[in-house]
Residue frames as a rotation matrix with the C-alpha (Angstrom) as fourth column:
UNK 1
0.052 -0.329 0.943 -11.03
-0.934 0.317 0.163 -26.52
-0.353 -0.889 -0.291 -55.70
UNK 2
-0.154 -0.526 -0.836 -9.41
-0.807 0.555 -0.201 -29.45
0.570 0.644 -0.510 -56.61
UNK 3
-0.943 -0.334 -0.004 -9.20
-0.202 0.579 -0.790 -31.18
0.266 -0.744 -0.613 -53.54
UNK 4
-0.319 0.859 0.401 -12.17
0.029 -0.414 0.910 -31.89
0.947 0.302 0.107 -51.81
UNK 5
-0.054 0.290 0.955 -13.42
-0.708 -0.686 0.168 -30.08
0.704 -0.667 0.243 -48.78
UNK 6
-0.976 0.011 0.217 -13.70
-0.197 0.376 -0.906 -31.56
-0.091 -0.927 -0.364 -45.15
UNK 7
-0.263 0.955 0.139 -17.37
-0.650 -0.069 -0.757 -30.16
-0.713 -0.289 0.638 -44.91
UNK 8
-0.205 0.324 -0.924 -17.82
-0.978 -0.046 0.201 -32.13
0.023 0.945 0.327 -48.58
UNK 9
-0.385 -0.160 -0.909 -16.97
-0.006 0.985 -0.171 -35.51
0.923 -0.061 -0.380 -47.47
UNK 10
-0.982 0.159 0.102 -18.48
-0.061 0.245 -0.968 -35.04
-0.179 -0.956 -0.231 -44.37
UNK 11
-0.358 0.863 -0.357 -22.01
-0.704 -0.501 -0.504 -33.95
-0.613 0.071 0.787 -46.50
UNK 12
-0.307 -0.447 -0.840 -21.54
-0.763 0.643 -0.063 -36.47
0.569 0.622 -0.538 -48.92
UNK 13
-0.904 0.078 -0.421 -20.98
0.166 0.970 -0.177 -39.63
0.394 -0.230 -0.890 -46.96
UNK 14
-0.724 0.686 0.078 -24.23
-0.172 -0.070 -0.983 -38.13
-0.668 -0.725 0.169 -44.55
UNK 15
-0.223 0.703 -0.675 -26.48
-0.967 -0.245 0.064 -37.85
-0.121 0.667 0.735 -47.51
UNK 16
-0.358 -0.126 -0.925 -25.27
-0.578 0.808 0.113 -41.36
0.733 0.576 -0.362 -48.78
UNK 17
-0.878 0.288 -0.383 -26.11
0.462 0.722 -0.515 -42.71
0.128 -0.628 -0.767 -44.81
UNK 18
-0.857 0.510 -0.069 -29.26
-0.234 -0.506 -0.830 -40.83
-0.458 -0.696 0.553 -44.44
UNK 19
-0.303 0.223 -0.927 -30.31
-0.880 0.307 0.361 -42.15
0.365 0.925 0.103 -48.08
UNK 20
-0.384 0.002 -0.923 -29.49
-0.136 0.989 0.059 -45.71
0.913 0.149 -0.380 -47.21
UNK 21
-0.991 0.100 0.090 -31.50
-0.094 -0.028 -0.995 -45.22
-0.097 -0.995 0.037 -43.76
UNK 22
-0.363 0.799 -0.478 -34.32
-0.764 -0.550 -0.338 -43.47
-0.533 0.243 0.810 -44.98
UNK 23
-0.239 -0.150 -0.959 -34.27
-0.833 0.540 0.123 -46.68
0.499 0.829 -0.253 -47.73
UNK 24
-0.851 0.069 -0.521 -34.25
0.241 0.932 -0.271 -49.10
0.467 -0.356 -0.810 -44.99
UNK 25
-0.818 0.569 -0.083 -36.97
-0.010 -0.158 -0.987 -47.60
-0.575 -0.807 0.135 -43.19
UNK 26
-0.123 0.757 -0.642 -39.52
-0.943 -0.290 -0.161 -47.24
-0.309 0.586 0.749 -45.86
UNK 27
-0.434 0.027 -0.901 -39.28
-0.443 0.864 0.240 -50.86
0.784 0.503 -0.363 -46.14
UNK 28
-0.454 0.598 -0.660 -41.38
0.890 0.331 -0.313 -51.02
0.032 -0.730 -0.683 -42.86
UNK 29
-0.187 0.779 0.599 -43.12
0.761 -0.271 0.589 -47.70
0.621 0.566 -0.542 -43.73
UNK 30
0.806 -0.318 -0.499 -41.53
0.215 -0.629 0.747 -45.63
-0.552 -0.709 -0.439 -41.60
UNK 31
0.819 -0.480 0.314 -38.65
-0.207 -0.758 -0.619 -42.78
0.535 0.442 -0.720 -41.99
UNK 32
-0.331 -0.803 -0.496 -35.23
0.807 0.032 -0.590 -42.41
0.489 -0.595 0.637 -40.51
UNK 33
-0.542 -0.100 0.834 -36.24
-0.496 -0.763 -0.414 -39.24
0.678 -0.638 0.365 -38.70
UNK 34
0.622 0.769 -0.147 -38.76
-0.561 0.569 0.601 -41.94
0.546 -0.291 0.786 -37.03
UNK 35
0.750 0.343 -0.566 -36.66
-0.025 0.870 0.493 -44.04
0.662 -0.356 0.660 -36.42
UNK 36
-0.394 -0.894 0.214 -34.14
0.428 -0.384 -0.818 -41.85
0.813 -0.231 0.534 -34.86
UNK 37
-0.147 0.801 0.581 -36.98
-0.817 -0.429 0.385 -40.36
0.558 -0.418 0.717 -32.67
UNK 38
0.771 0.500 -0.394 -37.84
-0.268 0.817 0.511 -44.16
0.577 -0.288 0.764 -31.47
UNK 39
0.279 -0.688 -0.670 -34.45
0.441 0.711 -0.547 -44.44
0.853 -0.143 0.502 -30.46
UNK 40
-0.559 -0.630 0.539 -34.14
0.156 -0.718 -0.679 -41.82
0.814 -0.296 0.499 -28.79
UNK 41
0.389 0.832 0.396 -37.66
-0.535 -0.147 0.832 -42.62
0.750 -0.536 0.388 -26.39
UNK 42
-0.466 -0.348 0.813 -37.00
-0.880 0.084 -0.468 -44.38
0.095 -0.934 -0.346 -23.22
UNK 43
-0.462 0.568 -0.682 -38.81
-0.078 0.740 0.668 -48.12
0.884 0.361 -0.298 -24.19
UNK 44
-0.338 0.466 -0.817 -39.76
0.759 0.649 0.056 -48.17
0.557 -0.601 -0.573 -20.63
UNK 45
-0.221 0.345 -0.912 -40.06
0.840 -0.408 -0.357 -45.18
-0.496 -0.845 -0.200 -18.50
UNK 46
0.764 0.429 0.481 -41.07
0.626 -0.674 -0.392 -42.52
0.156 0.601 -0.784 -21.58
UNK 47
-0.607 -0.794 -0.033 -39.16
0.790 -0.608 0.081 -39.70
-0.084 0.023 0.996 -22.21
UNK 48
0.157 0.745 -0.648 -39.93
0.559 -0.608 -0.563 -36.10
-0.814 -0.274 -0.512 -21.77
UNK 49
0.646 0.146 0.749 -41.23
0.760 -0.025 -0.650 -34.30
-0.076 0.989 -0.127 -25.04
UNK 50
0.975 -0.221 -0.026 -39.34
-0.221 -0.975 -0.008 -31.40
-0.024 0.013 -1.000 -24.11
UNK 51
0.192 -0.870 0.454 -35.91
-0.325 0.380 0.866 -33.79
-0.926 -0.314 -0.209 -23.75
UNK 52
0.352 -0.340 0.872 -36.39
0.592 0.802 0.074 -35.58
-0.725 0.490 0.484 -26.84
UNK 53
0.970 -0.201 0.136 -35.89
0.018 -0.502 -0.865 -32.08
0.242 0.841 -0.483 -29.72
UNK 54
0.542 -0.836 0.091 -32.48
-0.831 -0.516 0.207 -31.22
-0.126 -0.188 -0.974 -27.62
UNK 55
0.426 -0.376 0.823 -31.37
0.256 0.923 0.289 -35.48
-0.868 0.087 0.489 -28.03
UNK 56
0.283 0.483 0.828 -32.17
0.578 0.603 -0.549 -35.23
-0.765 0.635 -0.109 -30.98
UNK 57
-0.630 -0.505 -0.591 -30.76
0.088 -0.801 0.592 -31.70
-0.772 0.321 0.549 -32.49
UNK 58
-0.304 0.696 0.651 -34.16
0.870 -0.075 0.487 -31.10
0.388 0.714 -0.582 -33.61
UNK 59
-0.998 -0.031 0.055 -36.28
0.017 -0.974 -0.228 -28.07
0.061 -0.226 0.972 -33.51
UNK 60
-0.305 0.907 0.291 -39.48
-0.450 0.132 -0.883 -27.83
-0.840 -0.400 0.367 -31.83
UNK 61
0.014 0.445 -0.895 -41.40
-0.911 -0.364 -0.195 -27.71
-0.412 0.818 0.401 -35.11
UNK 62
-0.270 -0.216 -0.938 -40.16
-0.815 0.570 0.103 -30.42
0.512 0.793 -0.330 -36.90
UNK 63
-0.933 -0.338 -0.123 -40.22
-0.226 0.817 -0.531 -32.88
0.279 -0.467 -0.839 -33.89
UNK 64
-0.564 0.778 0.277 -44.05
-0.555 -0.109 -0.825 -32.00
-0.611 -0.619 0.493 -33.17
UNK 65
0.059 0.342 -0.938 -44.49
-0.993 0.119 -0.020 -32.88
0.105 0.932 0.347 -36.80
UNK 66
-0.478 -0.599 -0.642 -42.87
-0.488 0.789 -0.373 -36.72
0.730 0.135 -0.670 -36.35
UNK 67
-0.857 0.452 0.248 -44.62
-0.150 0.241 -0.959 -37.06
-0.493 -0.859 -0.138 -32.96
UNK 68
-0.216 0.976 -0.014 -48.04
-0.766 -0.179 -0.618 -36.41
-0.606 -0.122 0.786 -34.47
UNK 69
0.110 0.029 -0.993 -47.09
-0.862 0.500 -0.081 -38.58
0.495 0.865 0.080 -37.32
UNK 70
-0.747 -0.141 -0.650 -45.96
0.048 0.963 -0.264 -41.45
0.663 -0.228 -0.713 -34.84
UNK 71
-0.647 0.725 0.238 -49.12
-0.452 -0.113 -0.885 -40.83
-0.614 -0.680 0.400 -32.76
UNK 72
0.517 0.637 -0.572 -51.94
-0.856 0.392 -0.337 -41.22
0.009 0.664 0.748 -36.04
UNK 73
-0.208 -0.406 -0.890 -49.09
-0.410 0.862 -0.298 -44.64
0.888 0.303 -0.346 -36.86
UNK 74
0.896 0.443 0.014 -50.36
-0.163 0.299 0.940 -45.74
0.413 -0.845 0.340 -33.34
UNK 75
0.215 -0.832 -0.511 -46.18
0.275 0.554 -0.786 -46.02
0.937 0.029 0.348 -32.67
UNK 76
-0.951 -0.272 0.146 -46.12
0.070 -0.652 -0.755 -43.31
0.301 -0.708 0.639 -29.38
UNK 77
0.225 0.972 -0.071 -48.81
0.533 -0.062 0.844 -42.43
0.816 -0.228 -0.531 -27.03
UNK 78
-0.356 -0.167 0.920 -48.68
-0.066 -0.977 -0.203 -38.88
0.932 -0.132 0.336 -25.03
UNK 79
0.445 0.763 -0.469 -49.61
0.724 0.002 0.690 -38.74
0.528 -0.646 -0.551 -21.34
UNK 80
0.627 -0.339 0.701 -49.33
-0.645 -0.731 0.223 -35.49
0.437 -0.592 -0.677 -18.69
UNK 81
-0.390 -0.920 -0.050 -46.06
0.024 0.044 -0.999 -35.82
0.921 -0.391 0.005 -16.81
UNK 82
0.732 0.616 -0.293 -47.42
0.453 -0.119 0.883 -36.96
0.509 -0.779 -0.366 -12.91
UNK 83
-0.048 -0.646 -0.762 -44.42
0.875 -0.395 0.280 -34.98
-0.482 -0.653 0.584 -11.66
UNK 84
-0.765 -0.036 -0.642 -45.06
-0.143 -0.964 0.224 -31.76
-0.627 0.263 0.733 -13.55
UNK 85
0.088 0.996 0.018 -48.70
0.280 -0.008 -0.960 -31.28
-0.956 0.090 -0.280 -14.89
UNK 86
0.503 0.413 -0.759 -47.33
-0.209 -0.794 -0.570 -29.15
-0.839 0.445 -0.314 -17.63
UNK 87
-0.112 -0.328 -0.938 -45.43
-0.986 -0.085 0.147 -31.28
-0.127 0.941 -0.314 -19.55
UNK 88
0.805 0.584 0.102 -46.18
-0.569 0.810 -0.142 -34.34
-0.165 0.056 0.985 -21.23
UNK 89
-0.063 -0.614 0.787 -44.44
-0.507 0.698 0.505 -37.74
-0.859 -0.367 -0.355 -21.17
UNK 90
0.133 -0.016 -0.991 -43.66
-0.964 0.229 -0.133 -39.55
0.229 0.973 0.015 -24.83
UNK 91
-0.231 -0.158 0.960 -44.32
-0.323 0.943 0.077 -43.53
-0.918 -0.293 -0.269 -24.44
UNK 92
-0.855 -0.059 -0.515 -44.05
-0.460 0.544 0.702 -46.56
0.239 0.837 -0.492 -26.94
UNK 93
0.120 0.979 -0.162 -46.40
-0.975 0.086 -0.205 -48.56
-0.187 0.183 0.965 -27.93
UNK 94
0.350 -0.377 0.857 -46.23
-0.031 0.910 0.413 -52.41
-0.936 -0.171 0.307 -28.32
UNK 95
0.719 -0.080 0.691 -46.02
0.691 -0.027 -0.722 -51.64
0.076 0.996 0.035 -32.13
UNK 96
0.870 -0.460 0.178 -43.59
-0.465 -0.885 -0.012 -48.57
0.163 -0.072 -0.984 -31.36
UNK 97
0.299 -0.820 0.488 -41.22
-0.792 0.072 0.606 -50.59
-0.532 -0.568 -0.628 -29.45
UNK 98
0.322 -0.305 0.896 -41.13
0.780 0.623 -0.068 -53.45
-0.537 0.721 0.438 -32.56
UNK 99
0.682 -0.447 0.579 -40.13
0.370 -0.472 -0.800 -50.26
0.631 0.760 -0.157 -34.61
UNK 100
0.735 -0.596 0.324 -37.79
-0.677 -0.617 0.401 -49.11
-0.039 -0.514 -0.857 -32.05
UNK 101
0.453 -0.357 0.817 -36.12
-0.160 0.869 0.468 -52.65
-0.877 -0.343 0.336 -32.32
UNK 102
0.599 0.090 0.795 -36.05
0.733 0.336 -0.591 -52.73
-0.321 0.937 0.135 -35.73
UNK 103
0.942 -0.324 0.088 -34.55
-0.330 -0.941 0.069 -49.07
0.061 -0.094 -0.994 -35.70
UNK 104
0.500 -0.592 0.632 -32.00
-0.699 0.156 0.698 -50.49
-0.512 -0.791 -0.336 -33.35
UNK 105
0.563 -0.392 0.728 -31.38
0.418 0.895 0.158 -53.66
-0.713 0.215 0.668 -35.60
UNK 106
0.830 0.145 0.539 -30.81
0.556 -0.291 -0.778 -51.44
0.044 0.946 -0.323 -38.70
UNK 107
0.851 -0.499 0.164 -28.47
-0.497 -0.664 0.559 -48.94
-0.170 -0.557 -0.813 -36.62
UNK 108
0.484 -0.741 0.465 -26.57
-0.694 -0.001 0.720 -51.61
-0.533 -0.671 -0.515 -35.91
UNK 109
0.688 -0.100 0.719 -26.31
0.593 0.649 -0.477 -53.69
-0.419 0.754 0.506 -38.83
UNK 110
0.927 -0.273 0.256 -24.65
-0.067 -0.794 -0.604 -50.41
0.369 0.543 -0.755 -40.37
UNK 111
0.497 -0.656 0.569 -21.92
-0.792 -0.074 0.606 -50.30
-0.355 -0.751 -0.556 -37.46
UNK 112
0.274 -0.587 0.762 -21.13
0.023 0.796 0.605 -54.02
-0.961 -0.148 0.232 -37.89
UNK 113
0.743 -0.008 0.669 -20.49
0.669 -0.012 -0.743 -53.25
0.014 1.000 -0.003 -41.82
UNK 114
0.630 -0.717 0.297 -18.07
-0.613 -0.694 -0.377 -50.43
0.477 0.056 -0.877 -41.31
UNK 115
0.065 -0.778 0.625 -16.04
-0.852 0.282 0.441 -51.99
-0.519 -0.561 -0.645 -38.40
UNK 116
0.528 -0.097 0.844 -15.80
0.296 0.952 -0.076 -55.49
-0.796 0.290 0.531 -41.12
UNK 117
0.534 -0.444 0.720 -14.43
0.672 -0.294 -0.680 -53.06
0.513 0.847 0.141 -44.09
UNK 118
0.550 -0.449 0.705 -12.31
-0.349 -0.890 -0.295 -50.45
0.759 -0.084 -0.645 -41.20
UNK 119
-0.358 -0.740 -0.569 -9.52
0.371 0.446 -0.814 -51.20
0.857 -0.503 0.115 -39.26
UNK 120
0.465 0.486 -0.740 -10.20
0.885 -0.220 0.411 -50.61
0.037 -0.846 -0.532 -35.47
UNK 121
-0.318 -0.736 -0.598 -7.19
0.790 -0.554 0.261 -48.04
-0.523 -0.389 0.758 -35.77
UNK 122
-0.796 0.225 0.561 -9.00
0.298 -0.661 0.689 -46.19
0.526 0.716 0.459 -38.79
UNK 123
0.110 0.992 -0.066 -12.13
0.705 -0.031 0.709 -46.07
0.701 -0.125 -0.702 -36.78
UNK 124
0.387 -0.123 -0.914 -10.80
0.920 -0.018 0.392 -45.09
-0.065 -0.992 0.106 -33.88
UNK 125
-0.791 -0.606 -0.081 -9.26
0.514 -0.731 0.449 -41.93
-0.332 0.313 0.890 -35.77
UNK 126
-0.670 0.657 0.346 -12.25
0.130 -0.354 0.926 -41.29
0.731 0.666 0.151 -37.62
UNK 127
0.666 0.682 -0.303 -14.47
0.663 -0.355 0.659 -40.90
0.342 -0.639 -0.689 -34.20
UNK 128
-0.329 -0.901 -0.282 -11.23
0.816 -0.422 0.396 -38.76
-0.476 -0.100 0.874 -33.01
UNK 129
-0.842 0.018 0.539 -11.92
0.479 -0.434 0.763 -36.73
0.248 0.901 0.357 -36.05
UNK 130
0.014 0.935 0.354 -15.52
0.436 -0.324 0.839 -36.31
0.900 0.143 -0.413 -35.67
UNK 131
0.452 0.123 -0.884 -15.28
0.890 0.010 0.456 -35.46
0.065 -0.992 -0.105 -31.89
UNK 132
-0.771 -0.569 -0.287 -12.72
0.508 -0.820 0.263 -32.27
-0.385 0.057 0.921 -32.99
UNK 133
-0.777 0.447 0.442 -15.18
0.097 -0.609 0.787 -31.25
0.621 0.655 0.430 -35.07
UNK 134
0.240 0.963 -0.124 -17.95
0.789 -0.119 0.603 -31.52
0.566 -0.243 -0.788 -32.87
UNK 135
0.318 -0.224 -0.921 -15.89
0.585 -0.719 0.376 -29.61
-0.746 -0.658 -0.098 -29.65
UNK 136
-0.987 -0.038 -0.153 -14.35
-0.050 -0.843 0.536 -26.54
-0.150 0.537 0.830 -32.69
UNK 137
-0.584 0.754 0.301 -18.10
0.518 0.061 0.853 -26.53
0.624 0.655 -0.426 -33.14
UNK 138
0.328 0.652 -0.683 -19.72
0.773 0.230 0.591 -26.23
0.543 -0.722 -0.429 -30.06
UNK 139
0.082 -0.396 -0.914 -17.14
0.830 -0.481 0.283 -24.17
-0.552 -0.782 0.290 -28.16
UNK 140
0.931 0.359 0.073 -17.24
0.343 -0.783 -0.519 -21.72
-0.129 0.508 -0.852 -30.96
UNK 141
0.151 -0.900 -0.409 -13.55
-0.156 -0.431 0.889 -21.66
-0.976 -0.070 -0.205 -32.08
UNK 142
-0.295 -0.583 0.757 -13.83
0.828 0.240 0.507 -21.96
-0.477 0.776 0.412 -36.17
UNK 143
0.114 -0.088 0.990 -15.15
0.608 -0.782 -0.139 -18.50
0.786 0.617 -0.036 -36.87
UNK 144
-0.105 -0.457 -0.884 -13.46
0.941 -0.334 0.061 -16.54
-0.323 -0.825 0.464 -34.19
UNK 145
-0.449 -0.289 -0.846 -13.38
0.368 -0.922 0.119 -13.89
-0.814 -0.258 0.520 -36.67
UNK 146
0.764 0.643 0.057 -15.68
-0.040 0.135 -0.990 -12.14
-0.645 0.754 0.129 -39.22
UNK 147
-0.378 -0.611 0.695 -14.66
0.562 0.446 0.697 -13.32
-0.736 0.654 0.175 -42.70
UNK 148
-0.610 -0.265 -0.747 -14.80
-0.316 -0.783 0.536 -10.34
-0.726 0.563 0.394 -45.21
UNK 149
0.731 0.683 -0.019 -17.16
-0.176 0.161 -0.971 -10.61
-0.660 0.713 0.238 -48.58
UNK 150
0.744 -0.594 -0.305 -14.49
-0.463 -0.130 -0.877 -9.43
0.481 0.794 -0.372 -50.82
């Protein structure tokens, strides 16, 4: 293959932004899955733990893992849900919600870099783009049919 793939440039450029996240975050000693998580909390009224894996296209597991880690980092703190006993409510912390800012600055620092090097009309194609791919994804219309070994 000469050319190179959709899925390639789409893996590719992620790696290269998850890199240069992951890069900024470890300069405040924290991760990008962190600081995706932070964004994704509610700064004021918590967020249920059970809301934040499906935000987040995470899987239990992994997200319990990040939680416990921002718990011990003092960034989150866990209380019982007073509207349902059985699940629990995910809140910042004054130190959470300075990394949730930060997060938030970093996010958006990225954004204002692209839109300064992309026309609005390229952008505006390129979320286009992504948005096909997400709905042929979701609605379950790129393997319609099984695809043979041989």
């Amino acid at each position: 293959m000469k050319e190179k793939t959709i899925d390639y440039v789409l893996r590719a450029t992620w790696m290269a932004v998850s890199k240069m996240y992951n890069e900024e975050a470890g300069k405040a000693g924290s991760t990008m899955a962190t600081g995706f998580a932070l964004l994704s909390i509610d700064p004021e009224d918590g967020t249920p733990s059970t809301s934040l894996g499906p935000k987040m296209g995470m899987e239990a597991t992994s997200l319990s893992r990040i939680l416990k880690t921002m718990e011990e980092k003092g960034l989150i703190i866990r209380k019982k849900n007073p509207n349902d006993g059985r699940s629990v409510l995910i809140y910042l912390t004054e130190f959470g919600k300075e990394m949730r800012d930060y997060s938030k600055r970093v996010v958006l620092r990225f954004d204002e870099a692209v839109k300064e090097n992309v026309s609005d009309k390229d952008l505006k194609t390129f979320i286009e783009v992504a948005n096909t791919i997400l709905e042929l994804i979701s609605e379950k219309k790129i393997y319609t049919e099984e695809i043979s070994i041989r």
